[in-house]
C-alpha positions as CSV (number, residue, x, y, z in Angstrom):
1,X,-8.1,-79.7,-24.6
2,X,-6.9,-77.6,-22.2
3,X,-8.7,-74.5,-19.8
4,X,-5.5,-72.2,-21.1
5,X,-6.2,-73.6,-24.8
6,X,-10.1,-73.2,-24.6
7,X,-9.8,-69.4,-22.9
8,X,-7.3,-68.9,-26.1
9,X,-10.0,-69.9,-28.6
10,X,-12.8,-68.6,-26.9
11,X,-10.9,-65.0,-27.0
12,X,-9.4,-64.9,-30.8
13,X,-13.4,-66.3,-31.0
14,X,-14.8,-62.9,-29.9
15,X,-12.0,-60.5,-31.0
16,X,-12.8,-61.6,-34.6
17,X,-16.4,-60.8,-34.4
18,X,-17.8,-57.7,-35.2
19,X,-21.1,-56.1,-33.9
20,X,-22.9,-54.7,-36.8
21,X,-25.9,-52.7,-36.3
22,X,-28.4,-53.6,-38.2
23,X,-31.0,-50.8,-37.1
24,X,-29.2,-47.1,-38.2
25,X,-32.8,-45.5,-38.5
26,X,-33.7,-46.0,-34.8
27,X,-32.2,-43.0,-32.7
28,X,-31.7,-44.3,-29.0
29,X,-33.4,-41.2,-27.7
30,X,-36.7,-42.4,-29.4
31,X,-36.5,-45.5,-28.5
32,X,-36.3,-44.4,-24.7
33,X,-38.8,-42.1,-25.6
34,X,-41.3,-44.4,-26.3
35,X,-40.1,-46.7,-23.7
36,X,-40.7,-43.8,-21.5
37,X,-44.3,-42.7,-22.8
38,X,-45.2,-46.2,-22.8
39,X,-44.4,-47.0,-19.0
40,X,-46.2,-43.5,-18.3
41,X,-49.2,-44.6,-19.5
42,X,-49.4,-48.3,-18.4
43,X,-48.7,-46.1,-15.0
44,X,-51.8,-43.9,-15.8
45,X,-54.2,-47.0,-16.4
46,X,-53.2,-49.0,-13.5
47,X,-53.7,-45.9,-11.5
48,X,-57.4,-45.2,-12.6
49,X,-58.2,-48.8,-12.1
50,X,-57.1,-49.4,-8.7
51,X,-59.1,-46.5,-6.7
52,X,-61.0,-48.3,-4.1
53,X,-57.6,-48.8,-2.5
């Protein structure tokens, strides 16, 4: 098998696929929302524990 051959497959391979998304309840804004308020508060703790620094 050839490189030319093997690129060929490899793209009809990933043109055929589809993405499908699976999750159409979670809006991306919560997501990074939480992501966001989550990071704040690990932020806040790690903050309050290291004083004597």
């Amino acid at each position: 098998m050839s490189l030319t051959s093997a690129h060929s497959a490899l793209v009809t391979f990933a043109s055929e696929s589809e993405h499908v998304d699976t999750h159409e309840s979670l809006s991306p804004y919560v997501t990074g929302g939480s992501a966001l308020l989550i990071l704040l508060l690990l932020l806040y703790v790690t903050t309050r524990f290291n004083r004597d620094r």
